[in-house]
C-alpha positions as CSV (number, residue, x, y, z in Angstrom):
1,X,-70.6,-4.5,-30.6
2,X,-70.1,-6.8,-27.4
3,X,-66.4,-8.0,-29.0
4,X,-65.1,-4.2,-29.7
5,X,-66.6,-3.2,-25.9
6,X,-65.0,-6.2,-24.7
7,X,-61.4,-4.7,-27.0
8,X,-61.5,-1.6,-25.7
9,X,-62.0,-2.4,-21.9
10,X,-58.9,-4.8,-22.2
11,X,-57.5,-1.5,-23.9
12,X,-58.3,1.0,-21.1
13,X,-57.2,-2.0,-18.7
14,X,-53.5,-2.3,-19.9
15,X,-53.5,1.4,-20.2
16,X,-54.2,1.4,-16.3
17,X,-51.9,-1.4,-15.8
18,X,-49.3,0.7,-17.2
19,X,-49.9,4.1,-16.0
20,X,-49.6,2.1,-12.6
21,X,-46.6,0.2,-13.4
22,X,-44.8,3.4,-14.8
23,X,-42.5,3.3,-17.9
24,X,-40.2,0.4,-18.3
25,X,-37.5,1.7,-19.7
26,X,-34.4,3.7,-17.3
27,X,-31.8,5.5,-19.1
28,X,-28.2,4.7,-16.8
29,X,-25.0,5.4,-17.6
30,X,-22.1,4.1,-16.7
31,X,-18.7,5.6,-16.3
32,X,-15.5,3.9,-15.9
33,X,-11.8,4.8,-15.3
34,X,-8.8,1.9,-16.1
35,X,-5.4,1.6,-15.0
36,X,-5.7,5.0,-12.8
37,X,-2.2,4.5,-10.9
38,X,-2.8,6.6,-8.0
39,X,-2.7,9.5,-10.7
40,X,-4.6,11.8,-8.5
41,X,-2.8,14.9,-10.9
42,X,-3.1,15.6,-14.3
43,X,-0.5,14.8,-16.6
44,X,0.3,15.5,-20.8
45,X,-2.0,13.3,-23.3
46,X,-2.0,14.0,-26.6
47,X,-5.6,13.9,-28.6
48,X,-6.6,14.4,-32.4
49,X,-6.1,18.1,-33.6
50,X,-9.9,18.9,-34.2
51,X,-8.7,20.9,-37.4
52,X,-6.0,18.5,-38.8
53,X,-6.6,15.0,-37.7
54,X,-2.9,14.1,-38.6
55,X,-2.2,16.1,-36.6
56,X,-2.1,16.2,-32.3
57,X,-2.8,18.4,-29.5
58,X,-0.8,18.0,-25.8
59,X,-3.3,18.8,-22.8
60,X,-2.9,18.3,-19.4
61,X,-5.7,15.4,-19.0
62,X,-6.9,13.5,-15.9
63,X,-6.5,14.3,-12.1
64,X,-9.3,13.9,-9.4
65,X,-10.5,17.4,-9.6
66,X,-11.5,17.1,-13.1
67,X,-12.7,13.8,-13.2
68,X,-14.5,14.6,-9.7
69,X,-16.2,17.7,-12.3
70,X,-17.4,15.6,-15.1
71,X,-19.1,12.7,-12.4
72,X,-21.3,15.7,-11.1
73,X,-22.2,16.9,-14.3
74,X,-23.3,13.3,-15.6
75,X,-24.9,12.9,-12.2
76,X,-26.6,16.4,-12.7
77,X,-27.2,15.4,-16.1
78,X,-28.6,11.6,-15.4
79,X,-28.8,10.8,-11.8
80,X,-29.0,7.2,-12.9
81,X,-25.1,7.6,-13.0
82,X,-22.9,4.9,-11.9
83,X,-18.8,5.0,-11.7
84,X,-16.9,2.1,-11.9
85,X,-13.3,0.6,-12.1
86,X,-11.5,-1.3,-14.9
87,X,-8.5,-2.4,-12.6
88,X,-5.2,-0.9,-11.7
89,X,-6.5,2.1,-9.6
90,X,-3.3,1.5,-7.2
91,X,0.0,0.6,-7.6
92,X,3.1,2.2,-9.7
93,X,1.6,5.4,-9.0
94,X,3.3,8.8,-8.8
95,X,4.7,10.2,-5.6
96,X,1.5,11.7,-4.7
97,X,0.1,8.8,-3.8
98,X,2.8,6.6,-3.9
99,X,5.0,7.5,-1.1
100,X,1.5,7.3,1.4
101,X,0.8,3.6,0.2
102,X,-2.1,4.4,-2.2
103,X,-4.0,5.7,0.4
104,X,-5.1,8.8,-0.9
105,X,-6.2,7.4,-4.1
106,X,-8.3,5.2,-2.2
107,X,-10.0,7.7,-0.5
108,X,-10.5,9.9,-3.3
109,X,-12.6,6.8,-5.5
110,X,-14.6,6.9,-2.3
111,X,-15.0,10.1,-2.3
112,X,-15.8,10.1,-6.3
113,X,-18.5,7.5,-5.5
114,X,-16.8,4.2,-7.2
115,X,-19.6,1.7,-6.8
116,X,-17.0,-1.3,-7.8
117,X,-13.7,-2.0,-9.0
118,X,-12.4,-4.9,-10.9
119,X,-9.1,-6.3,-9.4
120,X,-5.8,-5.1,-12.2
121,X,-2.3,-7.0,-12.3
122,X,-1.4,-4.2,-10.1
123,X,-3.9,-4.1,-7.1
124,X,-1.5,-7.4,-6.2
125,X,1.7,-5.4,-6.3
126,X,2.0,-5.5,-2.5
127,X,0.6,-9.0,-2.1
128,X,-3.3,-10.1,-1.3
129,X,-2.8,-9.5,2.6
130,X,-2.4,-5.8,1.4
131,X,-5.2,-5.7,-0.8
132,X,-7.7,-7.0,1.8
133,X,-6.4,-4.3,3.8
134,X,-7.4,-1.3,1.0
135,X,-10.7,-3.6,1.3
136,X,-11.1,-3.5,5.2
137,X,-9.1,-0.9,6.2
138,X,-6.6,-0.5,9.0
139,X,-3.2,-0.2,9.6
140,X,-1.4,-3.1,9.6
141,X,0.6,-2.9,6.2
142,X,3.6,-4.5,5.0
143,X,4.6,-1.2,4.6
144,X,4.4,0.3,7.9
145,X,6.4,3.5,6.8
146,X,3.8,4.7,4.6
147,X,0.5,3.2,5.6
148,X,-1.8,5.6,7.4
149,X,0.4,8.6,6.9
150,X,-2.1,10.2,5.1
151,X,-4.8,9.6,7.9
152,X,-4.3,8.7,11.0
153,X,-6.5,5.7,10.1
154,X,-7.7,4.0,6.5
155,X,-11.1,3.0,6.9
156,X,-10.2,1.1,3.5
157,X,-12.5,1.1,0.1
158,X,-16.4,1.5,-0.1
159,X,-16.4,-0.3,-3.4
160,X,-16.0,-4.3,-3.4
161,X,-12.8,-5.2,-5.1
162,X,-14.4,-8.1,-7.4
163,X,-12.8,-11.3,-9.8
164,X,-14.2,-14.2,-10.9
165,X,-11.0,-15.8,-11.7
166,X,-9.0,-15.6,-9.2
167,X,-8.3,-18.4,-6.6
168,X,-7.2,-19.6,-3.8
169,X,-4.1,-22.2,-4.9
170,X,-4.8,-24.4,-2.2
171,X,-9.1,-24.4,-1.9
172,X,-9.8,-23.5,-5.4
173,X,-12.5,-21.2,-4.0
174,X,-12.8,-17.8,-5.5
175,X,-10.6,-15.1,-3.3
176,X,-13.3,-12.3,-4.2
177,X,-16.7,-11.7,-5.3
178,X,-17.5,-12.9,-8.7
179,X,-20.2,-9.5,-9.6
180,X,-21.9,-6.8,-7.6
181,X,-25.2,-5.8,-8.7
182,X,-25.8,-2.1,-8.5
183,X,-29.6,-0.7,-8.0
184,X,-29.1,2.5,-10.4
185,X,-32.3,4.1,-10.6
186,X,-35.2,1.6,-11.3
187,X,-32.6,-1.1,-13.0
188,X,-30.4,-3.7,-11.2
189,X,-27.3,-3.4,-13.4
190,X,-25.1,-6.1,-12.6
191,X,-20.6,-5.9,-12.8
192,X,-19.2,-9.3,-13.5
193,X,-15.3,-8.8,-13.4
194,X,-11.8,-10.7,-14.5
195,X,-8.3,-10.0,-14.5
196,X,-5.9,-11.5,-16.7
197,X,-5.3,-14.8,-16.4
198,X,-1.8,-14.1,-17.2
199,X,-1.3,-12.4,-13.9
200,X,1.5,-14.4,-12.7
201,X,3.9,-13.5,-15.2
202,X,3.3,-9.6,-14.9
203,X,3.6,-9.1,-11.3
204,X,6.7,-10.6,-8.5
205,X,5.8,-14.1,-7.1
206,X,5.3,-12.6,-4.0
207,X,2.0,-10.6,-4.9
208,X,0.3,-13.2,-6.0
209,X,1.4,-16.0,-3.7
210,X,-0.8,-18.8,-2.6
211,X,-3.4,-17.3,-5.8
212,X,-4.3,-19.0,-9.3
213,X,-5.7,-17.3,-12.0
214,X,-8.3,-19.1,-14.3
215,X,-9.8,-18.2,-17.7
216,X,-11.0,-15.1,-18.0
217,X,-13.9,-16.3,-20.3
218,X,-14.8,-19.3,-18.1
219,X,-15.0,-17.4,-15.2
220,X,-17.1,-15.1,-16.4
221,X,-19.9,-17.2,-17.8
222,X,-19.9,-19.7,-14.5
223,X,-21.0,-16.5,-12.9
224,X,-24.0,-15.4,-15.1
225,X,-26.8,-17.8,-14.5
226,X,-26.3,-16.6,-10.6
227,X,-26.2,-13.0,-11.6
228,X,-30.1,-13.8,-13.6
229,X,-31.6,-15.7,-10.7
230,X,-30.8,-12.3,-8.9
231,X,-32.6,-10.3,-11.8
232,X,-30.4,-8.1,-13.2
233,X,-31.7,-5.9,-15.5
234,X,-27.9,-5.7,-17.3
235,X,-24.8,-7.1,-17.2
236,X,-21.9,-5.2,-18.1
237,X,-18.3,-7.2,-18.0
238,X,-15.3,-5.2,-16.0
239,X,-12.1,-6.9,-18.0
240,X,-8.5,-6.3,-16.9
241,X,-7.4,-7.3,-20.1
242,X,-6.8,-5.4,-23.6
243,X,-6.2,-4.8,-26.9
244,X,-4.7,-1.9,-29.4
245,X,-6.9,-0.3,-32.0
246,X,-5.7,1.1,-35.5
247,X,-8.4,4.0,-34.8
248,X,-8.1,6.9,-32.5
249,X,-10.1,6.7,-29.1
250,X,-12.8,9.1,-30.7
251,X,-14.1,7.0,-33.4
252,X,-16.9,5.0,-32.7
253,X,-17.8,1.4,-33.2
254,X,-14.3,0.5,-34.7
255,X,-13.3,-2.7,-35.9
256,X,-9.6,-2.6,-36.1
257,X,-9.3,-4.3,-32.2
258,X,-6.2,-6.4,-31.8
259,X,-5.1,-8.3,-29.1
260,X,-6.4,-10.9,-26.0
261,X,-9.4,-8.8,-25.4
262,X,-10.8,-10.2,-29.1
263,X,-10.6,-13.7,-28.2
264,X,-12.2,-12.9,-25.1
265,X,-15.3,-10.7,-26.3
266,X,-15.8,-13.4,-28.8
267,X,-16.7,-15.8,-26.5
268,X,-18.6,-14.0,-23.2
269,X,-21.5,-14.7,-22.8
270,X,-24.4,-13.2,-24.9
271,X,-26.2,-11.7,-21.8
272,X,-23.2,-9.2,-21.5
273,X,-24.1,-6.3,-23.4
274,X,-20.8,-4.4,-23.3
275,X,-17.5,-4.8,-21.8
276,X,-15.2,-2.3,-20.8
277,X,-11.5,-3.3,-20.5
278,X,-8.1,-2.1,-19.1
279,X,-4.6,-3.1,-18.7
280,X,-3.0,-2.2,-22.2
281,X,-3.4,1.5,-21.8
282,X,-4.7,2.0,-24.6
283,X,-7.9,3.9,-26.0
284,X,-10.3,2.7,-28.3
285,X,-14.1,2.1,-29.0
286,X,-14.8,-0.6,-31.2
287,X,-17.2,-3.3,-31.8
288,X,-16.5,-7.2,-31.4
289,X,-19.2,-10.0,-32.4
290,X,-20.0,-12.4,-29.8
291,X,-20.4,-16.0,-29.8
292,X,-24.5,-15.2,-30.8
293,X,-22.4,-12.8,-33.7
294,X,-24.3,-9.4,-32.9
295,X,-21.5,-6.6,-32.5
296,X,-20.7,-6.1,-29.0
297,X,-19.2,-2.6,-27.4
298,X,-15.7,-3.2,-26.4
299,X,-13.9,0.1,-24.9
300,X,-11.4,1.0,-23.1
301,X,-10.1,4.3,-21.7
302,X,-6.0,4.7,-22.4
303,X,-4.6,5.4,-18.5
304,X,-4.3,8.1,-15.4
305,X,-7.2,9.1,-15.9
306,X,-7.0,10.8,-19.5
307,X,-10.0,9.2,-20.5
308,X,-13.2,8.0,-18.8
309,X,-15.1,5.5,-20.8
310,X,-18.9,5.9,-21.1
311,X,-21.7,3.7,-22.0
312,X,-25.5,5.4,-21.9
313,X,-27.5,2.5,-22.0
314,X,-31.1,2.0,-22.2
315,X,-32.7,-0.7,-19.9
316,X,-36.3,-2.3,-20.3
317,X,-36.7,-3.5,-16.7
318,X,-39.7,-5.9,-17.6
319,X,-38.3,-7.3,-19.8
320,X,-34.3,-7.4,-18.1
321,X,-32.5,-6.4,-21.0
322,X,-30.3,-4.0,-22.5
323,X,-32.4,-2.0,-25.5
324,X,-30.5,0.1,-26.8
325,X,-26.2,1.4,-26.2
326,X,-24.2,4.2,-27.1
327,X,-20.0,4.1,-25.7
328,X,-17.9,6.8,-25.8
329,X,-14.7,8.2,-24.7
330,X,-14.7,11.1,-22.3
331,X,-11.5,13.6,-22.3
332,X,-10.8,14.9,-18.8
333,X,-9.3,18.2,-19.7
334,X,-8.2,19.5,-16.9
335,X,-8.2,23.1,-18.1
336,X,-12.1,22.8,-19.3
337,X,-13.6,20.4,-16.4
338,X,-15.0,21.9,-13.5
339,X,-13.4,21.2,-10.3
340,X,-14.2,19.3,-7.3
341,X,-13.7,21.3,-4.0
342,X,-13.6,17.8,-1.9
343,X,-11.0,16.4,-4.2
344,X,-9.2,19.8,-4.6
345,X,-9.0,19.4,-0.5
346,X,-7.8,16.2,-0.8
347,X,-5.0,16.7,-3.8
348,X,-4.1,19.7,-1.5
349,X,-3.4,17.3,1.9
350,X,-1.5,14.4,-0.4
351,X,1.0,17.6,-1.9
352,X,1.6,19.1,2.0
353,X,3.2,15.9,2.6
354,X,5.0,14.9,0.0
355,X,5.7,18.1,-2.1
356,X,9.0,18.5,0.0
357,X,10.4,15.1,-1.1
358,X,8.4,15.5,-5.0
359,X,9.4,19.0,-5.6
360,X,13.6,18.4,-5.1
361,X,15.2,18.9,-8.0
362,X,17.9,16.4,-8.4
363,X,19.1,16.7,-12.5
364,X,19.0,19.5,-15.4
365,X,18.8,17.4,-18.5
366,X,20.1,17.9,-21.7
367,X,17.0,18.0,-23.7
368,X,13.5,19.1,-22.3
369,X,11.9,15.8,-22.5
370,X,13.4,12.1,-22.4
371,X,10.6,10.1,-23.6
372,X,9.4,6.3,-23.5
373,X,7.7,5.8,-26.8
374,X,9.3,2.9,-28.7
375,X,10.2,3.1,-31.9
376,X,9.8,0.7,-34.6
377,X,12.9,-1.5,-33.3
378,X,11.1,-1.1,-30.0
379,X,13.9,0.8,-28.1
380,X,13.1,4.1,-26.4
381,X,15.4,7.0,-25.4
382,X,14.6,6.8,-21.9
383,X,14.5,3.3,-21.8
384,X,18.7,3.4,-23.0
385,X,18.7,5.8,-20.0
386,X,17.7,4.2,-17.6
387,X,19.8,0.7,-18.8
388,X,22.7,2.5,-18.3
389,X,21.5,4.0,-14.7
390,X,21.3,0.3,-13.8
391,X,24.7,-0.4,-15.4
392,X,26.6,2.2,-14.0
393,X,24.8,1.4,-10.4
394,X,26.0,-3.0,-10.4
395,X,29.4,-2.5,-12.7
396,X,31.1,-2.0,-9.9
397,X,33.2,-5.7,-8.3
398,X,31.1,-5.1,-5.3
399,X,28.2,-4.3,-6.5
400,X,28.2,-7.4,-8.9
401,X,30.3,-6.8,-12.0
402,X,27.9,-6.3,-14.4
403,X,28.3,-6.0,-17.9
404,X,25.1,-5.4,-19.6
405,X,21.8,-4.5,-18.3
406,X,18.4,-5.0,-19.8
407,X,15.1,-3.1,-18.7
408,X,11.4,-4.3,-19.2
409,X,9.6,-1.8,-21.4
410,X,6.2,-2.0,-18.6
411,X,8.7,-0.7,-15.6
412,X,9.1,2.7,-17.1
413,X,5.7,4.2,-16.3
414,X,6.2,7.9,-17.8
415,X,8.1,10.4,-19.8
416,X,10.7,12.3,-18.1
417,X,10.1,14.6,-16.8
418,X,6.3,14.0,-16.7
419,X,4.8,16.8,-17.9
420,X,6.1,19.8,-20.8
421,X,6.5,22.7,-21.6
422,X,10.0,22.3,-19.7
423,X,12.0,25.1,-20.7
424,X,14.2,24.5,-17.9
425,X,15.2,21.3,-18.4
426,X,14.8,20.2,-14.7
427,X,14.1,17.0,-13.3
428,X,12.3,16.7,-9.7
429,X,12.9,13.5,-7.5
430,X,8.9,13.3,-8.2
431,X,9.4,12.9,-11.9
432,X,11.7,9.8,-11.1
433,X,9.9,8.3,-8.8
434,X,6.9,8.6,-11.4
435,X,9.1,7.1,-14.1
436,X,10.2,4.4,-11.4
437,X,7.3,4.0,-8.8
438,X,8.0,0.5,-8.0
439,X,10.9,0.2,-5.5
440,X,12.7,-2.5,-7.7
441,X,15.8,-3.8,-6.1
442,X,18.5,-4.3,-8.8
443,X,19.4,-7.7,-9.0
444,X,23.0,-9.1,-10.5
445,X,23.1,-12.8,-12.1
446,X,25.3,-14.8,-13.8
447,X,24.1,-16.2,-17.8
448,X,25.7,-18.0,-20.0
449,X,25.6,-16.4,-23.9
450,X,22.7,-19.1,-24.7
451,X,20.7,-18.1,-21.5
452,X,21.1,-14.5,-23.3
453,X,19.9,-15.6,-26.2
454,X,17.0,-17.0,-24.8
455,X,15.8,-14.2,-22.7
456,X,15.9,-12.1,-26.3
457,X,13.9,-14.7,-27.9
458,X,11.1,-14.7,-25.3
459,X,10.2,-11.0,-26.2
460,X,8.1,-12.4,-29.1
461,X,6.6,-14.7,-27.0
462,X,4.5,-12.9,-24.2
463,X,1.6,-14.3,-23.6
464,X,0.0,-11.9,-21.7
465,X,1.5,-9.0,-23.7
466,X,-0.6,-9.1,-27.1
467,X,2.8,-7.3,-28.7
468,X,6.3,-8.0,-28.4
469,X,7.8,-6.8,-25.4
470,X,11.2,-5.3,-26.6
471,X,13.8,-5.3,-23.2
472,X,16.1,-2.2,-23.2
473,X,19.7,-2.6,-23.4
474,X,22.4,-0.6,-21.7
475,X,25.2,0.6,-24.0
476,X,27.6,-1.6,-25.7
477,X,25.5,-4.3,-25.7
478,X,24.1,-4.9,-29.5
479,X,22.0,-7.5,-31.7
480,X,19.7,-7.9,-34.6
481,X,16.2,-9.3,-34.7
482,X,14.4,-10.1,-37.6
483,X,10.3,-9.8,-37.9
484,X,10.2,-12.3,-40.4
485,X,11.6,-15.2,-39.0
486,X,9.8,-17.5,-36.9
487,X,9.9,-17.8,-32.8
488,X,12.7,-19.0,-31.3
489,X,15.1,-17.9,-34.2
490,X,14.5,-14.1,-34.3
491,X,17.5,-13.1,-32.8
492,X,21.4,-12.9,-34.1
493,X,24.1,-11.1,-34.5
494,X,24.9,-10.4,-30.7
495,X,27.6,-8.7,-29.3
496,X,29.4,-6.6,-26.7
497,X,31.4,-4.1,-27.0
498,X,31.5,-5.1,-30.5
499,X,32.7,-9.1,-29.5
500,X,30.6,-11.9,-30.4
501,X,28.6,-13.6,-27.7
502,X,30.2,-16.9,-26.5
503,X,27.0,-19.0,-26.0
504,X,29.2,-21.4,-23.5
505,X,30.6,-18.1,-21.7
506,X,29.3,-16.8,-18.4
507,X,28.5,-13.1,-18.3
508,X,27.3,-10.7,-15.1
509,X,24.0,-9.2,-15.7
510,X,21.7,-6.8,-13.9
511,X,17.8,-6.6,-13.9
512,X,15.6,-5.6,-11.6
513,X,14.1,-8.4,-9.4
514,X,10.8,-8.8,-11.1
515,X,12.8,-9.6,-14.3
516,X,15.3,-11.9,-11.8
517,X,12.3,-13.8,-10.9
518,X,10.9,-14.4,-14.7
519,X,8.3,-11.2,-14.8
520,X,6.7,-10.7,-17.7
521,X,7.5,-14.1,-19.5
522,X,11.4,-13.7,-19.0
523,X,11.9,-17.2,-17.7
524,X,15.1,-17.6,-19.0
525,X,16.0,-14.9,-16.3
526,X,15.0,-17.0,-13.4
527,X,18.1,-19.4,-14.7
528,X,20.4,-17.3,-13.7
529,X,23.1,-17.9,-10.8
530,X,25.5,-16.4,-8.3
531,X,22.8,-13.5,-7.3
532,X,23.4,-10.5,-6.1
533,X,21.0,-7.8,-4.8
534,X,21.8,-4.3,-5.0
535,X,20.7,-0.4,-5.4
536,X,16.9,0.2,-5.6
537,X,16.3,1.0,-9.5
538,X,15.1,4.6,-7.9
539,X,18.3,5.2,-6.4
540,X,20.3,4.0,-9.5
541,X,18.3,6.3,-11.4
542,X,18.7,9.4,-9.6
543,X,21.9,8.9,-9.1
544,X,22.8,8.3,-12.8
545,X,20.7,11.7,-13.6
546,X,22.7,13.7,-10.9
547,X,25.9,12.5,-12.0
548,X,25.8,14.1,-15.2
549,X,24.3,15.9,-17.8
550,X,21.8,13.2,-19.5
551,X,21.2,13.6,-23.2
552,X,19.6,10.5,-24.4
553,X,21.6,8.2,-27.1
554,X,20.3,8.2,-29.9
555,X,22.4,5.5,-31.5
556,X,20.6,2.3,-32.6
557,X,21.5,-0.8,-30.1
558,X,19.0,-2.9,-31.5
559,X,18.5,-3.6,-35.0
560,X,15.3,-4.6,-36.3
561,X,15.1,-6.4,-40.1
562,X,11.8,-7.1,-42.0
């Protein structure tokens, strides 16, 4: 009798314990945009016909309004609601936000409530002096034509730009915070963020000078024995790298991931219980074992804002761990979301200033749309286009001589023009610019036929790519590569104007300087002599498109065997 009183006052004690404590467990979710691009309007994104999955739907997706709509519904929904960023929020962004130096995109994640943002390839376009700036605020830009046009001041981001991996070249001391813990509710959830390590190669030497970029994985596991001595509750991994997926973004838990992310997830740390990743615009939801091999949550979002990825995770804060996670992909259809009247304000102030410059027509095309989507040979209509633009704009003897003109695949950022239905066929100096956001100067250099040959060989071997990177090719200009040979002897068969390549001859080509200075891999590039700089790729673009009637060429340039 004295052992079961003794049982069931240690029973009514832990019962008081408890109801003193409160429950352990918070339910928070997380939402996260990737590779936003200043996007603060909606564009066209295709998603699964709901009737006929083979078949898809075009709705206009993404935009602040929306996504400022489905944040105050979660929050309404969950207050335990935190945003986040995957990277790439600025830079090669449309018009909109473009032509005032990102600064209105900034403000609007403010005003959206972004708690922290991992560091993207592209938060360096304008070099780490201008990031700190989106980080501190102010006015002094390397861009003083466009910085604080949109206010009379930037007060800069509330959110702490964070990555472990990146450097300073000559300290070797990390350049920006490693994590940021985030009280959500009753848990301590804490961000631990990387961007690519290939950084260097993706974006001009000057953004990233005096900066190295480690290991994604290393970086990330140095940081979490500091990120448990502060007691997080969770750790979720912000990863500015990616994959593809053979599944749509809707289906769950897939396990068709390709790509760097794999290698990555494979080998973070166990105490990460999902990571959500950006960079190869791409959406999926899929499931990757760790190095303990329990299937981890590995999503990503596509871009601009189409999708928001979502993880509803519950926390056990006693025990500071993750028990139980459900990811999914959010549509933000902008025709169905409810609008926020702060960002609707703010959309409305970016458009009074730039709508007269956005809203010139400048070309009637041909067609109604002149898309970027490569097909199997990796060629795409508008990428012939705007090959030629850049040929037409250096062929000239005093504007270099050029003869043939290649164009990296990751510099055309959208369809043209952006958006459809377009039944009349015109093009706006803002659908350009959204195609060409990055003020590339066109750059003329001299190669020898073997130099050629070698920058076509290094588009199977892009390490930061996770795909071959197939350069566009102005007209003329021909050659054959093979999928099943091995690297370094894909290519053949080269020609212009139907005449062999001469690999001992010297020939005039134009790229844009990122390409000039060995962007995305192109090395072979970087050999080149007698250089010439020329037309902004904007300029040679618009003035290709108002010089004629542009129907895309549908003729193959590039033949692809095997």
């Amino acid at each position: 009798m004295k052992n079961n009183l003794l049982l069931i006052g240690a029973a009514l004690t832990l019962s008081s314990c408890s109801m003193i404590l409160g429950p352990s467990t918070v339910d928070v979710t997380v939402i996260g945009v990737n590779d936003f691009h200043g996007n603060l309007l909606p564009t066209s994104f295709r998603v699964p016909d709901p009737a006929d999955r083979t078949k898809t739907l075009t709705v206009q997706a993404g935009g602040v309004e929306a996504i400022g709509g489905i944040l105050a519904e979660a929050r309404k929904a969950n207050p335990n609601t935190v945003f986040v960023g995957v990277g790439d929020m600025t830079g090669a962004s449309p018009l909109i936000s473009g032509l005032l130096r990102d600064e209105p995109t900034i403000d609007a994640l403010n005003g959206l409530g972004m708690a922290v943002n991992v560091v993207g390839n592209h938060e360096f376009d304008y070099g780490f002096a201008e990031l700190q700036r989106y980080q501190k605020g102010g006015c002094n830009s390397n861009d003083a034509t466009k910085a604080c046009k949109f206010n009379n001041t930037f007060t800069g981001a509330n959110f702490p730009y964070i990555a472990a991996n990146v450097l300073d070249e000559k300290t070797g001391q990390p350049v920006l915070p490693a994590y940021k813990i985030v009280q959500v509710g009753k848990a301590k959830v804490a961000f631990v963020g990387a961007v690519l390590k290939d950084t260097p190669t993706v974006v001009t030497p000057a953004g990233v000078a005096g900066l190295k970029f480690e290991d994604e994985v290393k970086s990330i596991n140095a940081a979490i024995p500091a990120i448990k001595r502060m007691g997080a509750d969770a750790i979720v991994a912000l990863v500015h790298q990616g994959g593809t997926s053979g599944d749509a973004f809707d289906i769950v838990n897939c396990k068709t991931l390709t790509g760097p992310i794999v290698d990555i997830a494979k080998n973070l740390d166990p105490a990460i219980s999902a990571i959500m990743t950006g960079h190869t615009h791409r959406g999926y939801n899929c499931l990757v074992p760790g190095p303990d091999g329990k299937d981890r949550t590995v999503i990503q979002g596509d871009a601009l804002g189409h999708l928001l990825q979502r993880l509803d995770m519950t926390i056990d804060t006693r025990a500071n761990r993750v028990t139980a996670i459900r990811a999914s992909n959010v549509v933000v259809d902008a025709a169905k979301a409810p609008k926020d009247a702060a960002m609707t304000a703010l959309v409305q102030k970016a458009k009074g200033l730039t709508d007269p410059i956005s809203r010139t027509v400048i070309a009637t095309l041909g067609v109604e749309q002149i898309t970027r989507a490569a097909a199997p040979n990796g060629e795409s209509l508008l990428g012939r286009v705007i090959a030629d633009s850049q040929l037409a704009a250096a062929a000239p003897a005093n504007k270099g001589g050029a003869v043939i003109a290649f164009m990296n695949p990751g510099g055309i950022r959208a369809d043209l023009p952006v958006n459809v239905p377009n039944a009349s066929k015109q093009v706006t100096y803002g659908d350009a610019f959204t195609v060409q956001p990055f003020g590339n100067i066109l750059t003329v250099i001299t190669l020898t036929g073997a130099q050629i040959k070698e920058a076509l060989e290094q588009q199977f071997d892009n390490p930061s790519a996770g795909s071959n990177r197939i350069l566009q090719v102005s007209k003329g200009f021909t050659y054959t590569w093979d999928n099943a040979k091995p690297k370094g002897e894909k290519v053949s068969d080269i020609k212009l104007n139907g005449q062999a390549i001469d690999p001992a001859a010297s020939y005039r080509v134009v790229v844009n300087n990122f390409l000039a200075d060995g962007g995305d891999g192109f090395t072979a590039f970087a050999k080149g002599t007698s250089r010439l700089g020329g037309d902004l790729d904007i300029d040679a673009f618009r003035a290709f498109l108002t010089s004629t009637t542009v129907t895309p060429d549908t003729t193959e340039r590039v033949k692809r065997l095997n």
